[in-house]
C-alpha atoms as one frame of an Amber mdcrd trajectory, in Angstrom:
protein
 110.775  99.273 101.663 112.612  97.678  98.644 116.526  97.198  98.011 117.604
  95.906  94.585 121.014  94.363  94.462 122.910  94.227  91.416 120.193  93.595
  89.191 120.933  92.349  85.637 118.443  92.135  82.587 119.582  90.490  79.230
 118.064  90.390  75.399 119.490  88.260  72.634 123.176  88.454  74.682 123.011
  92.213  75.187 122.863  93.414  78.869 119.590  95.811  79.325 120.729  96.502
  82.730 124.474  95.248  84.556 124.449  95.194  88.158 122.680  98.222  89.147
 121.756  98.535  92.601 119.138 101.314  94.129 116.949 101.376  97.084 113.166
 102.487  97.057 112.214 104.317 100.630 109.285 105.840 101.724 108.709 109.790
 100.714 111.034 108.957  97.624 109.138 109.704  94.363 111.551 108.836  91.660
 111.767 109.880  87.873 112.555 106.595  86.224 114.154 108.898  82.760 115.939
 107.642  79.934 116.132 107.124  75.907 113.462 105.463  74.562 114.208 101.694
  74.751 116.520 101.816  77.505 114.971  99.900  79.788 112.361 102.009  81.996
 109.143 100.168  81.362 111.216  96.864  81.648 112.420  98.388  84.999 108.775
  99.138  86.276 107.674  95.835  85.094 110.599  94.058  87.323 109.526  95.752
  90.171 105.792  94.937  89.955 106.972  91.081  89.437 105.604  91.075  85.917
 109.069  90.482  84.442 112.390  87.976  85.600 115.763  89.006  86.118 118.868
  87.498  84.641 120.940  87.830  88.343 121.154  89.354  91.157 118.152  90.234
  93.881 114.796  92.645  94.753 114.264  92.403  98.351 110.555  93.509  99.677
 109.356  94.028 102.932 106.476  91.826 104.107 102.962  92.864 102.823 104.259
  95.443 100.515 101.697  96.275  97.883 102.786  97.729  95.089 100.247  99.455
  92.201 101.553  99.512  88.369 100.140 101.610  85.860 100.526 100.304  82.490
 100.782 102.128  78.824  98.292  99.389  77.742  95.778  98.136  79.675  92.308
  95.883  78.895  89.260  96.232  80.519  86.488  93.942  81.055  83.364  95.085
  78.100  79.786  95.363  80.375  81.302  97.255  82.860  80.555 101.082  83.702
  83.009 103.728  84.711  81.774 103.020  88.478  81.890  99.291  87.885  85.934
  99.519  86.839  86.773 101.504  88.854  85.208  99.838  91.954  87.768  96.694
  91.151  90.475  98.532  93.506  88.476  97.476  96.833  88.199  93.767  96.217
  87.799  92.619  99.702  84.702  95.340  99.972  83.666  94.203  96.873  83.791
  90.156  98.432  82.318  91.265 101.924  79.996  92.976 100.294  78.686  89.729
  98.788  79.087  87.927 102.003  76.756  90.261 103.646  74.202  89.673 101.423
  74.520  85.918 101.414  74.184  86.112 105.017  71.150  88.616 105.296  69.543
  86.563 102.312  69.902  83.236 104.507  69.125  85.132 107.897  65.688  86.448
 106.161  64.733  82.672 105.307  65.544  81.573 108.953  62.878  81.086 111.803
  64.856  78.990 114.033  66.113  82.352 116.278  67.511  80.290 118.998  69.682
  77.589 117.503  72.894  77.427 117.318  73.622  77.616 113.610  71.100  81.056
 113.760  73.383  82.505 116.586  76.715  81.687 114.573  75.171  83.425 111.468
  74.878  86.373 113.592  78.219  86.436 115.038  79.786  85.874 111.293  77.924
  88.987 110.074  79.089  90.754 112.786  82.612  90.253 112.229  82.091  90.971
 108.326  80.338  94.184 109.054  83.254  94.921 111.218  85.746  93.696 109.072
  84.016  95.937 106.229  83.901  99.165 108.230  87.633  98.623 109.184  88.532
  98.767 105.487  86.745 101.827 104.171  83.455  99.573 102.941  81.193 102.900
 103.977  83.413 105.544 102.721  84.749 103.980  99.496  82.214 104.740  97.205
  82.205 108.514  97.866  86.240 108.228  97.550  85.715 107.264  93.945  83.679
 109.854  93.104  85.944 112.014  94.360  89.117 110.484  92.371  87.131 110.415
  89.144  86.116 113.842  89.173  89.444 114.828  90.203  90.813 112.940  86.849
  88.141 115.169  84.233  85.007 112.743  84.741  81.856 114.208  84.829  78.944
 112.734  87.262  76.866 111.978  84.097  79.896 109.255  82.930  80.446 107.201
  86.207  77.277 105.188  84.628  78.507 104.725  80.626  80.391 101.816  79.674
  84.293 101.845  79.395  84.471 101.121  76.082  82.177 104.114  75.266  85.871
 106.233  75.990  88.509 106.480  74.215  91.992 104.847  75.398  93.241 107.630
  77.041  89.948 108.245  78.672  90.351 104.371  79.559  93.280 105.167  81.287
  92.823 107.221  83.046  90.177 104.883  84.936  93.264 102.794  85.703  94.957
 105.234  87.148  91.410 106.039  89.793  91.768 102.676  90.719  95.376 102.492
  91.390  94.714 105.789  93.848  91.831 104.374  95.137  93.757 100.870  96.247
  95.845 101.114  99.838  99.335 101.163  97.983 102.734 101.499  99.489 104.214
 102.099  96.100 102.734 103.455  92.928 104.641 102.672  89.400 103.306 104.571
  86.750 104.560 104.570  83.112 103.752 108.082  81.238 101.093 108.900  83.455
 100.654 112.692  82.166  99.997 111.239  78.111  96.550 110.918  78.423  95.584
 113.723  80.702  94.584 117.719  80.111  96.424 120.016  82.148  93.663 120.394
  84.577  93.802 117.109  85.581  97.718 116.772  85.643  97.994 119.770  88.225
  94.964 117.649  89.899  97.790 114.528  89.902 100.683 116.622  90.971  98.869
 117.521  94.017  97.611 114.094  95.274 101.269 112.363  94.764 103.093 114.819
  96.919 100.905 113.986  99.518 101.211 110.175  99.052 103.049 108.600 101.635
 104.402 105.955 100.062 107.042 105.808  97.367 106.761 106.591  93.415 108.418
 105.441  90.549 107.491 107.494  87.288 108.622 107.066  83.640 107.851 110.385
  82.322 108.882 113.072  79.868 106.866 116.068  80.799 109.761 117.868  82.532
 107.624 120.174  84.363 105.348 116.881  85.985 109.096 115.555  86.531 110.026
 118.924  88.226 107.184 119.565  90.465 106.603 116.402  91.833 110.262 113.977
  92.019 112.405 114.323  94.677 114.966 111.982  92.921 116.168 111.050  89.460
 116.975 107.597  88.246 119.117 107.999  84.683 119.175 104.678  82.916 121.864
 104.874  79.993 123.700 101.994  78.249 122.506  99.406  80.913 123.541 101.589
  84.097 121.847 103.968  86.657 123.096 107.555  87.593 120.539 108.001  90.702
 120.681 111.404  92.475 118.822 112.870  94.870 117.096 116.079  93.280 114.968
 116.950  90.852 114.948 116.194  87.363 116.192 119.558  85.950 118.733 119.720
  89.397 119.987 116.551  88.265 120.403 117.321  84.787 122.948 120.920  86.196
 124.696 118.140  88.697 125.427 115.590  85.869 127.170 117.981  83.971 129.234
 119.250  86.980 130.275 115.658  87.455 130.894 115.264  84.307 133.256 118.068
  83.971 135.275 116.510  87.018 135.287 113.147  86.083 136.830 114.405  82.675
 139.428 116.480  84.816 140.276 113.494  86.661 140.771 111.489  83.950 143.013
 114.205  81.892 145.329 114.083  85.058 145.301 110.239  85.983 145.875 109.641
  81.928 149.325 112.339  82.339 150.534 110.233  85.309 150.078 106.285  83.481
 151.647 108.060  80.412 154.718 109.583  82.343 154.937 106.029  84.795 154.589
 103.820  80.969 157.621 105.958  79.911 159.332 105.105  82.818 159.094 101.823
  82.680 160.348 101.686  78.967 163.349 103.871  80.046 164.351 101.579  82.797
 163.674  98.239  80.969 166.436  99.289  78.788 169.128  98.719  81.738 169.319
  95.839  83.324 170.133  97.495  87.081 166.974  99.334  86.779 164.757  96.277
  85.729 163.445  95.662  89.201 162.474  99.331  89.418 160.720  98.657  86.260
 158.661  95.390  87.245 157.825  97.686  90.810 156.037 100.240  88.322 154.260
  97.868  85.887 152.293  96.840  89.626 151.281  99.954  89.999 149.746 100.454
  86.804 147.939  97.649  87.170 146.586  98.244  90.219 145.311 101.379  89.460
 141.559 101.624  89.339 140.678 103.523  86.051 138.784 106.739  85.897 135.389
 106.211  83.664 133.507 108.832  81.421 130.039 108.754  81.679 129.188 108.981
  78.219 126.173 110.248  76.873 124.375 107.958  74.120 123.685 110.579  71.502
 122.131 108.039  68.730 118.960 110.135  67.729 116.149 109.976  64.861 116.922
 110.858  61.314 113.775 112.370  59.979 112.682 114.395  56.830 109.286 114.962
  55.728 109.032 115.454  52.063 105.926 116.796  50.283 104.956 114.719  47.171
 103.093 117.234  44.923 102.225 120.818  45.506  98.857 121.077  46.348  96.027
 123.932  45.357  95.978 127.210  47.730  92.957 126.234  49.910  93.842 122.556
  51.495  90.622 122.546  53.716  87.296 124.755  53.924  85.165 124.232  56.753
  81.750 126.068  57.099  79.086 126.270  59.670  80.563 122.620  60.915  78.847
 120.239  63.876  79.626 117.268  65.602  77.271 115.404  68.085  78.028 111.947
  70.030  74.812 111.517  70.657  73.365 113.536  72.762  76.723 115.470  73.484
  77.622 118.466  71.021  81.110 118.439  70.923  81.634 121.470  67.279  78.692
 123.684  66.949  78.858 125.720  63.953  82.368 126.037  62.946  84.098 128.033
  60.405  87.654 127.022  59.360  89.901 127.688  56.481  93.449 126.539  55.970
  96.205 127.690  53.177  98.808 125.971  51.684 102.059 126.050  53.921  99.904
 126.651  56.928 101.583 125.768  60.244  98.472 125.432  62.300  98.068 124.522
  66.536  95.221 123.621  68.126  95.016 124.111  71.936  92.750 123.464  74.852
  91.380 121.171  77.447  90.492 117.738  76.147  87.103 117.029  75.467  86.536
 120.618  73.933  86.672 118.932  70.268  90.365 119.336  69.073  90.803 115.976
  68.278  87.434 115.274  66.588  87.940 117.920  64.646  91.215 116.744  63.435
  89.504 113.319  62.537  86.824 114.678  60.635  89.558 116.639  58.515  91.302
 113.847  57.834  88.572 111.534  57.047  88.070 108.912  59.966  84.717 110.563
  61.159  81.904 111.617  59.398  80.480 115.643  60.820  76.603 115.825  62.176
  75.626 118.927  60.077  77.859 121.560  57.510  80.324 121.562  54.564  83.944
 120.127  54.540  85.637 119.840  51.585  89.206 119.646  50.539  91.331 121.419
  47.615  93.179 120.107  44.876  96.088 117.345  45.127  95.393 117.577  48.826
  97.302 114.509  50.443  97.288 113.955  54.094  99.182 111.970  56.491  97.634
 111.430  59.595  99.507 110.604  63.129  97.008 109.554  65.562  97.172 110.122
  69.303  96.823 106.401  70.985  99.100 104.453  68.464  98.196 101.376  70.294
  94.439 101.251  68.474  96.285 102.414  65.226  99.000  99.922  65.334  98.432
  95.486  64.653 100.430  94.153  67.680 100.488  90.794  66.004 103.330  91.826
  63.393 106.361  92.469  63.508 108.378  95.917  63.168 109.445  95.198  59.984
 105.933  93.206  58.563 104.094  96.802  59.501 106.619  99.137  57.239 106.143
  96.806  54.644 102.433  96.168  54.029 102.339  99.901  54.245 105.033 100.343
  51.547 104.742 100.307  48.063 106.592  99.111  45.175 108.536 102.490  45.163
 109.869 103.028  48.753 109.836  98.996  49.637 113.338  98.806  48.996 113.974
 101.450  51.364 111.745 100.231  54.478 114.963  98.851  56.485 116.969 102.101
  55.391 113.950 104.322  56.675 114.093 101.990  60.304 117.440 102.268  60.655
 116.880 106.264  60.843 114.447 105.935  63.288 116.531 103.871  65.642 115.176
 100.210  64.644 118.865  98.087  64.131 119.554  94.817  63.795 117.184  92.407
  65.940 115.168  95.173  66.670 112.967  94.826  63.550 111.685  91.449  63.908
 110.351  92.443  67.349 106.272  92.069  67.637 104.636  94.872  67.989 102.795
  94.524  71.162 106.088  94.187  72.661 107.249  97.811  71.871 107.659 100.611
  74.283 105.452 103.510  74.262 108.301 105.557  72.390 109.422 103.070  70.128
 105.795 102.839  69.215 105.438 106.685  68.356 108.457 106.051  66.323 107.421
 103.747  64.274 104.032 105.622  63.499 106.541 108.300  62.005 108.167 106.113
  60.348 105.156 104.605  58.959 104.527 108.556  57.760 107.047 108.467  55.652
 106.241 105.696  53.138 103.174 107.534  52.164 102.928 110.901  49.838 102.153
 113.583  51.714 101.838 117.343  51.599  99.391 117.757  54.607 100.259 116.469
  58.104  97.609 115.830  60.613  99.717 115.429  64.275  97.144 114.656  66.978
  99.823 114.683  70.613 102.808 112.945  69.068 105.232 113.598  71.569 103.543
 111.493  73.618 105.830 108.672  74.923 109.024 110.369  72.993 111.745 111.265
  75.088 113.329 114.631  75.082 116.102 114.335  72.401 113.413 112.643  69.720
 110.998 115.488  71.116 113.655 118.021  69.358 114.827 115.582  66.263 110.437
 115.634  65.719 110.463 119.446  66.077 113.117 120.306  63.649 111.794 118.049
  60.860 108.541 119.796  61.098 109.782 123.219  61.117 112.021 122.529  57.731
 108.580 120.534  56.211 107.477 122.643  53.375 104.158 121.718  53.875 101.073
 122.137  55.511 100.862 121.321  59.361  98.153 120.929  62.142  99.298 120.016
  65.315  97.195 118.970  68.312  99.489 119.436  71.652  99.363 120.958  75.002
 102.997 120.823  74.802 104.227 124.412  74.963 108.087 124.185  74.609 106.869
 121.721  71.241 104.926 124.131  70.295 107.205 127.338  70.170 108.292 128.767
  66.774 106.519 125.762  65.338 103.275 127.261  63.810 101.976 130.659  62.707
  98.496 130.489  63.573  96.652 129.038  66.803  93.122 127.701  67.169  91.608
 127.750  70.662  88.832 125.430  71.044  86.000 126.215  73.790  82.542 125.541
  74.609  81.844 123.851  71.173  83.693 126.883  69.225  87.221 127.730  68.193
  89.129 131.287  68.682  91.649 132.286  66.010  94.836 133.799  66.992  97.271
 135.027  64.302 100.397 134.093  65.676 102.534 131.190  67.283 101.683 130.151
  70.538 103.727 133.016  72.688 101.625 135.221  70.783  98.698 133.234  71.815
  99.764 133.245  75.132 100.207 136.722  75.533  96.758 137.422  74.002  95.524
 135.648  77.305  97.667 137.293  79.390  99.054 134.332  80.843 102.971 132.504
  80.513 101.629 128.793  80.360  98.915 126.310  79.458  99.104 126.098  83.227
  98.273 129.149  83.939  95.005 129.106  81.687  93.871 126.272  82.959  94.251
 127.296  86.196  92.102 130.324  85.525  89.155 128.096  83.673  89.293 126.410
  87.024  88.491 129.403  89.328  85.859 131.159  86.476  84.308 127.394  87.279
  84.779 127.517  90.310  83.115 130.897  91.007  80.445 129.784  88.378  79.355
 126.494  90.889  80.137 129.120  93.945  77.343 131.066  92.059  75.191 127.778
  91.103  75.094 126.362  94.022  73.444 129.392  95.849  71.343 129.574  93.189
  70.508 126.177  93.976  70.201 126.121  97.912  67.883 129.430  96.963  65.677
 126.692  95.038  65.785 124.184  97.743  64.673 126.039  99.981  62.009 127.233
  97.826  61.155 123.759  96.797  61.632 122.606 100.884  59.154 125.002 101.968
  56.441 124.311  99.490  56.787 120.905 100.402  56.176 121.547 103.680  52.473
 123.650 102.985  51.354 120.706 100.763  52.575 117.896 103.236  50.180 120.145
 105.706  47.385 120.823 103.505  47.245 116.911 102.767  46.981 115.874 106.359
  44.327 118.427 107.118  42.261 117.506 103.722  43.176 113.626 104.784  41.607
 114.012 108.171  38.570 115.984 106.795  38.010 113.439 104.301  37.967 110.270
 107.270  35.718 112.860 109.222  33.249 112.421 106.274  33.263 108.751 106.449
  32.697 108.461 109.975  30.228 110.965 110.836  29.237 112.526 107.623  26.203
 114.559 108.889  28.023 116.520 112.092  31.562 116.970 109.668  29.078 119.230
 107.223  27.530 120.939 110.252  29.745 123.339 110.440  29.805 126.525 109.227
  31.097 127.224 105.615  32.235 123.502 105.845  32.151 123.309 101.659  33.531
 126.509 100.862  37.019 126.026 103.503  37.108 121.977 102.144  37.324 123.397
  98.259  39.693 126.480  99.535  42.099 123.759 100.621  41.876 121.403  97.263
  42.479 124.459  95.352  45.541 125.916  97.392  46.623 121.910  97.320  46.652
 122.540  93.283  47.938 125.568  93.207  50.887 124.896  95.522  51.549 121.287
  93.184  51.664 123.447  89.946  54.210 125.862  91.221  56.344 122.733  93.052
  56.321 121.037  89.260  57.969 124.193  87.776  60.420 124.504  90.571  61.387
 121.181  90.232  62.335 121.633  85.856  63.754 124.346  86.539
């Protein structure tokens, strides 16, 4: 399917990648894992074609289409949720088009036994069949279907994309990439953006996709239940085995172990030959004995340690004054988006020193909530106020909208600086991994991860004694995952953290928040304790159970709803009767008036029928709102 050959990759004289060499076959879906900035986005994008290669070669096989899925992507404003996504059939989209340029022209046309008639009609004929070959009367119910099976609702394939928010956005992205006839699917950190729900939803449809998968990822459970195979990319080489990502991690060390065996004992036996050679240099009858072992050092191939690159973040969260007691009181709380209430009512106080977690699906409210406290939106109805010497530093989930990709690492630390810490900006970098040339790099150009850390970083210029964390592990990789952790357990401060992230989450925060159906659930504990209160051992596992409780709830619904149609079926069916027989009557008047009224109790039957007629529409109208 696709055989890369000693592939190399260079920045500013330093190798990215150095000859690595992999093949991509069908059934393989890879996790593509590494540190952040090592090279797994640039790998995806050499792949897709979007980036060049120093040396070496990527070999395709004819036709291959390949889909990419992008951290950042920009849509085209006008266009609905249908409308986007419908971009992944192109050639439906462009016989579609034809079809009616052809119908349009054949409508206009009298001349129905010319030539030029005759060859319109054999064109459409091949475009209709052309068209049904390629899905053109199947497609648009396969959309729905992918949309829904992503979190959409029926009632948003009709709003605009940039009604949603980015992660909402991509989502949409991804749709189309399922929706297009792929034979590989490269997909950068496609879990960020989506609830649990919908990730178990994803799982699912790529281990039934026949083609192969490339994923940078580091949810290890995604990684776990869906890979097959593990790409490692560390200090410009690939360790590429064929399990699992937590298999791979068991097997590393086991090689590990042996290749640090093997290079104990080959290390003894150069040592012992070396002092051979300087004991027989020393005689002159033994010289040629010496020369003989000097070859075979040199032709020795070398044992190699893989070595693991343990550079990590340095960070510290200081508060800058001690704040009041109360640092937030919320009371009796709403938020509307128009005509969708997303907080009803809510009631919410939080102490000094608080370590707070707020959990559930997305879309239940956890992040507007967290935007109100923190002042970027405005509440529809109630109180919130905040106590004294209250300051708050705010990490926002899509760092992309947060974040001017026009300047430079180094020009965003500074304009957020002042003349206190500005001295220190470079200092505070270094500790979160930007070195050297690294700083002057724009920020569009940053990696999903190095973007997250530079947010943090950004954190730390300001004074602080609240922290607002809305998914920040998103994009970090698992070593800057447990740096993050650690920093925020020894912050002697005030935390609320938004994350479906339960390994994050553990012995992290003293109080959970469960936010459902417009309303949040206080439980006083971390989130085991949480979890236990459900009776349940993951987020997983919760979702999972929403999902049947809904689905029994639509089981119940919809026979509720055939009840109604049927209901509504047959009372269309005794006025659709009644106005035939009153329609006839009435023509019977108009034709022979005198002989229609003849008949006995004519007047009495005619007005029986208007007046079931009525009847029957009034109950038909209630049916129908209800």
């Amino acid at each position: 399917m696709l055989n890369i050959h000693n592939l190399s990759v260079s920045f500013s004289g330093e190798y990215l990648f150095k000859e690595i060499s992999f093949k991509l076959m069908s059934g393989d879906r890879v996790g593509l894992i590494g540190k952040n900035g090592a090279g797994k986005s640039t790998l995806l994008k050499l792949l897709s074609k979007e980036a060049e290669f120093d040396s070496g070669s990527i070999a395709y096989e004819k036709d291959l289409k390949i889909g990419f899925l992008k951290q950042d992507i920009d849509f085209e404003k006008g266009r609905t949720v249908l409308d986007e996504a419908y971009q992944a059939f192109s050639e439906i989209k462009i016989l579609e088009k034809k079809q009616n340029q052809i119908n349009s022209e054949l409508s206009e046309r009298t001349d129905y036994e010319s030539n030029s008639y005759l060859s319109l009609i054999q064109e459409l004929s091949e475009v209709n069949e052309r068209y049904e070959l390629i899905g053109g009367y199947n497609y648009q119910g396969q959309t729905e279907k992918i949309l829904q099976g992503l979190g959409f609702e029926r009632t948003d394939f009709l709003k605009n994309t940039d009604t949603f928010s980015g992660g909402w956005r991509m989502r949409i992205e991804l749709g189309k990439l399922l929706l297009q006839d792929n034979d590989i699917l490269l997909l950068d950190e496609p879990t960020n953006h989506l609830d649990i729900e919908s990730i178990i939803w994803l799982e699912s449809f790529l281990k039934s996709f026949s083609g192969a998968v490339v994923i940078v990822s580091h949810d290890k459970m995604f990684l776990n239940n869906v890979t097959n195979r593990t790409i490692d990319i560390s200090l410009g080489r690939i360790y590429d085995f064929n399990k699992p990502y937590s298999k791979y991690l068991l097997l590393r060390e086991e090689i590990k172990a042996q290749q640090i065996s093997a290079q104990k004992n080959q290390n003894k036996h150069i040592q012992h030959t070396e002092k051979l050679i300087e004991k027989f240099r020393a005689k002159a009858s033994k010289a040629s004995m010496a020369q003989s072992l000097i070859k075979k050092i040199e032709k020795i191939d070398r044992i190699e340690v893989d070595q693991d690159d343990n550079s990590i973040m340095k960070i510290n969260f200081n508060i800058s004054i001690n704040p009041g007691k109360v640092i937030a009181e919320v009371e009796n709380l709403s938020k509307n988006f128009g005509t969708n209430k997303v907080l009803e009512n809510i009631n919410l106080l939080v102490e000094r020193k608080s370590k707070i977690a707020f959990v559930g699906q997305n879309g239940q409210g956890k992040s507007t909530l967290a935007k109100i406290l923190v002042g970027e939106l405005e509440s529809s109805s109630g109180d919130y106020k905040l106590g004294h010497n209250v300051q708050i530093g705010y990490f926002a989930q899509n760092q992309a909208e947060h974040l001017d990709g026009s300047k430079t690492v180094i020009q965003t630390m500074i304009d957020s600086a002042n003349e206190n810490n500005r001295s220190k900006v470079r200092d505070i970098l270094g500790s979160f991994l930007f070195k050297g040339e690294d700083v002057e790099k724009y920020v569009r150009v940053l990696s999903g991860g190095e973007r997250n850390r530079l947010a943090l970083a950004k954190l730390l210029l300001q004074p602080l004694n609240v922290l607002v964390m809305d998914e920040p592990t998103n994009h970090l990789d698992i070593k800057s995952k447990n740096v993050l952790k650690q920093a925020l357990i020894k912050f002697d401060g005030t935390l609320i953290l938004v994350s479906h992230d339960r390994d994050f989450l553990q012995n992290l925060t003293n109080k959970v928040y469960e936010f459902k159906d417009q309303k949040i659930k206080e439980f006083l504990g971390d989130i085991d304790y949480y979890l236990d209160q459900r009776q349940v051992e993951s987020f997983r596992e919760i979702e999972k159970k929403e999902k049947i409780i809904s689905t029994n709830k639509k089981s119940v619904n919809n026979q509720a709803k055939r009840s109604l149609n049927k209901k509504i079926n047959n009372i269309e069916s005794k006025i659709s009767k009644l106005e035939r027989e009153i329609s006839k009557i009435d023509q019977n008047l108009i034709e022979n008036y005198d002989t229609t009224v003849s008949s006995p109790n004519f007047f009495e039957n005619y007005d029986k029928k208007k007046s079931e007629l009525e009847t029957l529409m009034k109950k038909w109208e209630k049916l129908n709102l209800l």
